[in-house]
C-alpha positions in Angstrom: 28.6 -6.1 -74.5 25.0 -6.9 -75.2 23.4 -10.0 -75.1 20.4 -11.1 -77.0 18.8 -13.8 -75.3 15.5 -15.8 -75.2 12.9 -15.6 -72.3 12.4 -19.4 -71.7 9.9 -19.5 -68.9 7.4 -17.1 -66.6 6.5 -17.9 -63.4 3.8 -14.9 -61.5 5.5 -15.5 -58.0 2.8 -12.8 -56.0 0.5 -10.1 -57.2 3.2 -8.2 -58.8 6.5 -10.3 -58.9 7.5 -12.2 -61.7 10.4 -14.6 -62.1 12.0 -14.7 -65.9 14.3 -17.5 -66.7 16.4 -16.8 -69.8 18.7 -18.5 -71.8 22.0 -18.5 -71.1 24.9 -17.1 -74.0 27.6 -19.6 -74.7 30.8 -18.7 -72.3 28.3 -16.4 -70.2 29.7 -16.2 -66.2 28.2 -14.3 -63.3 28.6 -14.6 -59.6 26.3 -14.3 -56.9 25.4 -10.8 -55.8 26.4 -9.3 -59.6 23.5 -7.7 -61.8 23.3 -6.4 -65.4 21.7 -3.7 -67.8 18.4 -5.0 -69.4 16.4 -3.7 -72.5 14.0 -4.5 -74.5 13.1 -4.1 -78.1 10.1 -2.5 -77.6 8.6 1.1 -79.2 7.6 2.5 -75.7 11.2 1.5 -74.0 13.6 1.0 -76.9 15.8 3.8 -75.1 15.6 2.4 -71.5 18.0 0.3 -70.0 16.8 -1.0 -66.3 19.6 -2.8 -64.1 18.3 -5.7 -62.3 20.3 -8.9 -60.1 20.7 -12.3 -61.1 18.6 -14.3 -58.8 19.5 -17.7 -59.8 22.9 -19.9 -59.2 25.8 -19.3 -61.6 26.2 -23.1 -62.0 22.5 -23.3 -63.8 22.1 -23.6 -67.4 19.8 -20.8 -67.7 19.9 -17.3 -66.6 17.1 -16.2 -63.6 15.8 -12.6 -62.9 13.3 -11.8 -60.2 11.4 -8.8 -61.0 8.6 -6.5 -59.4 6.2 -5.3 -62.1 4.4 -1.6 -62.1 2.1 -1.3 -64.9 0.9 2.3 -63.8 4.2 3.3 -64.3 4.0 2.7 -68.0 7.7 2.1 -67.9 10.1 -0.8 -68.4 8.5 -3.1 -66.1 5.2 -2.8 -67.6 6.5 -4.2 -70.8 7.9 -7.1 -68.8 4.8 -7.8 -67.4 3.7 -8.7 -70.9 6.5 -10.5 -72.1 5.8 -14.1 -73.6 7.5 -17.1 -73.7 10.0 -17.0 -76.6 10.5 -13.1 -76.7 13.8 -11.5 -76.8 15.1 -9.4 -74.1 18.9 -8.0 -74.3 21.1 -8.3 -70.8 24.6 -6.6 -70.3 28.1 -8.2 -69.0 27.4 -8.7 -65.7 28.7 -6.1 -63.1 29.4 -5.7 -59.3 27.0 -4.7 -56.8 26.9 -5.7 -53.1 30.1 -5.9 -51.5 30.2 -8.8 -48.9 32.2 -8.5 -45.9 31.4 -11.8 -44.0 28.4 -13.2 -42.6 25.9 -10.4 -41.2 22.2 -8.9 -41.7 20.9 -8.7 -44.6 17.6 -6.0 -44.6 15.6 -5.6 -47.6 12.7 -4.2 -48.7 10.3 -5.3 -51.3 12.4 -6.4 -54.3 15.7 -4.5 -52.6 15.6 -8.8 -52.0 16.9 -9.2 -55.6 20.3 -8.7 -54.7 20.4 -11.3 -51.7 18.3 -14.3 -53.3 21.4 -15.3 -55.1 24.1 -14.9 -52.2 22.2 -16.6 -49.7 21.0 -18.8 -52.7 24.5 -20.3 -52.8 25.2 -19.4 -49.0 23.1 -22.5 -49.0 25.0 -24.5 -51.3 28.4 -23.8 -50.1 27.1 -24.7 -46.5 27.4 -21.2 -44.9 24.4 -20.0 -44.1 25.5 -19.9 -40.4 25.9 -16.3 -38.6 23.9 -14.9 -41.5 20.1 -13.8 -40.8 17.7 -11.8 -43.1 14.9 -8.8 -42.4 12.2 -9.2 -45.5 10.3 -5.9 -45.2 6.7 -5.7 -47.0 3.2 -3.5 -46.8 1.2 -6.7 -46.6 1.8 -10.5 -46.3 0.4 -10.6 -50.6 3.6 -9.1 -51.0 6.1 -11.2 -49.7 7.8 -13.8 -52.3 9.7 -17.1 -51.8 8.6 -16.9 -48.5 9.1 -20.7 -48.1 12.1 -20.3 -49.6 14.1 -18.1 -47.1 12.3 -19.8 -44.2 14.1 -23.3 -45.7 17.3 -21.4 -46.0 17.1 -19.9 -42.5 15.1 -20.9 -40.4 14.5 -18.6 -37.4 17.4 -16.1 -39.0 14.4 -15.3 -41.7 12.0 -12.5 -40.6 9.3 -11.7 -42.3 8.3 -7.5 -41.3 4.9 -6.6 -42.6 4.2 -2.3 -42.2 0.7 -3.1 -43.0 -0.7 -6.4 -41.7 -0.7 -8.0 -38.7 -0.1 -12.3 -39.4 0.9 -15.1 -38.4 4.7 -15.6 -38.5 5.1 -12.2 -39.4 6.6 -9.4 -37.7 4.9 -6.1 -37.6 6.5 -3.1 -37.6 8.9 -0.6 -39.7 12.3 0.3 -39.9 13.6 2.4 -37.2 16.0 2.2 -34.3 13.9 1.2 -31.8 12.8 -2.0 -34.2 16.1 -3.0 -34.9 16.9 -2.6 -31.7 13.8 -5.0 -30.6 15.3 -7.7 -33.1 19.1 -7.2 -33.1 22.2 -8.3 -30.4 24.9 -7.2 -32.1 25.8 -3.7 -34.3 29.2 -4.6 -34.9 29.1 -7.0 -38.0 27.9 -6.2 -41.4 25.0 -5.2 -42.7 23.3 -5.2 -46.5 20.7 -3.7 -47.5 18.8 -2.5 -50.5 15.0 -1.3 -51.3 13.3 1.9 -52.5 16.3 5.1 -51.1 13.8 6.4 -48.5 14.2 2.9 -46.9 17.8 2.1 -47.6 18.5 5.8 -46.1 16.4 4.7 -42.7 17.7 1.8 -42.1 21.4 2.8 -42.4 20.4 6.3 -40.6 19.0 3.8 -37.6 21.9 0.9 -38.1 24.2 4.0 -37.4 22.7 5.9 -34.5 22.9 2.1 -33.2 26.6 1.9 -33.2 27.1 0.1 -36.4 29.8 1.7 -38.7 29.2 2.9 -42.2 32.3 1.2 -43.3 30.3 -2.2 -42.1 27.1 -1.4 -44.0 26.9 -2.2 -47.6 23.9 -0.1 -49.3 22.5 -0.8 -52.3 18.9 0.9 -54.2 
């Protein structure tokens, strides 16, 4: 079922990344981890529906999406870039995505941190962030997002990877055995991640050759 809905507040979180908060339908439930179809009633993307993850708590009064924008791609995302205040958007029933198997890695890359922001989100609240830690993989340190927001969470079990940039507090590298390797004890708990398919497809390539089990690694694009 669709859901017309009202964009209540913008926020530009970096460069590219924007975070929409939206009204929330009457009766409307999601949980942590779920996403939904989105579309717009725009000429240029009438047609196109774009799936994106819930970023916020389900106990909120308002819906929250976190989105990376790409105006040269004269696609869906460049119309969100331009969204006001007060425009409609149209969301789906929520459905499933990452399928959590206990507390373990989560490794994203870029916005492939969509997925996670609202499971560790309420990790936090439920008080069981413990055993969990997170790999935040970026080109340069203008990329990375909530960045003080995962380091709250976390603590030393948030790592910041920059392919790029060398900085402060940031690791420097990219995925690849011998970096997981460099950063990671144990290969038999799970693992999540999600980001652009080359990079889901290298880090479960090198979380394999590393002894983890495919049955243990939940991937998501």
């Amino acid at each position: 079922m669709d859901h017309p809905v009202t964009l209540l507040n913008k926020e530009q979180l970096t460069h590219d990344v924007v975070r929409l908060t939206l009204e929330r339908p009457k009766g409307y439930d999601f949980t942590a981890g779920q996403g939904i179809d989105f579309k717009l009633q725009v000429p240029t993307v009438k047609d196109k529906v774009s799936p994106f993850t819930f970023t916020g708590l389900h106990t909120a009064d308002h819906l929250e999406l976190t989105i990376k924008c790409y105006p040269s791609h004269h696609g869906m995302t460049e119309q969100i870039a331009k969204l006001q205040v007060g425009d409609e958007v149209i969301i789906s029933d929520p459905w499933d995505t990452v399928k959590l198997k206990g507390p373990g890695v989560f490794i994203a890359g870029g916005t492939g941190m969509t997925p996670f922001i609202a499971i560790l989100r309420q990790k936090k609240v439920d008080g069981a962030l413990k055993g969990n830690s997170l790999f935040f993989f970026n080109k340069t340190k203008e990329d990375v997002f909530m960045e003080d927001e995962f380091r709250g969470w976390l603590g030393s079990d948030f790592h910041s990877v920059l392919s790029n940039d060398e900085a402060p507090g940031h690791l420097h590298g990219i995925v690849s055995a011998d970096f997981l390797k460099s950063q990671i004890k144990d290969f038999h708990q799970p693992f999540y991640t999600c980001g652009p398919e080359g990079f889901v497809n290298a880090v479960k390539s090198a979380l394999t050759s590393l002894g983890a089990s495919e049955e243990m690694i939940d991937v998501q694009f």
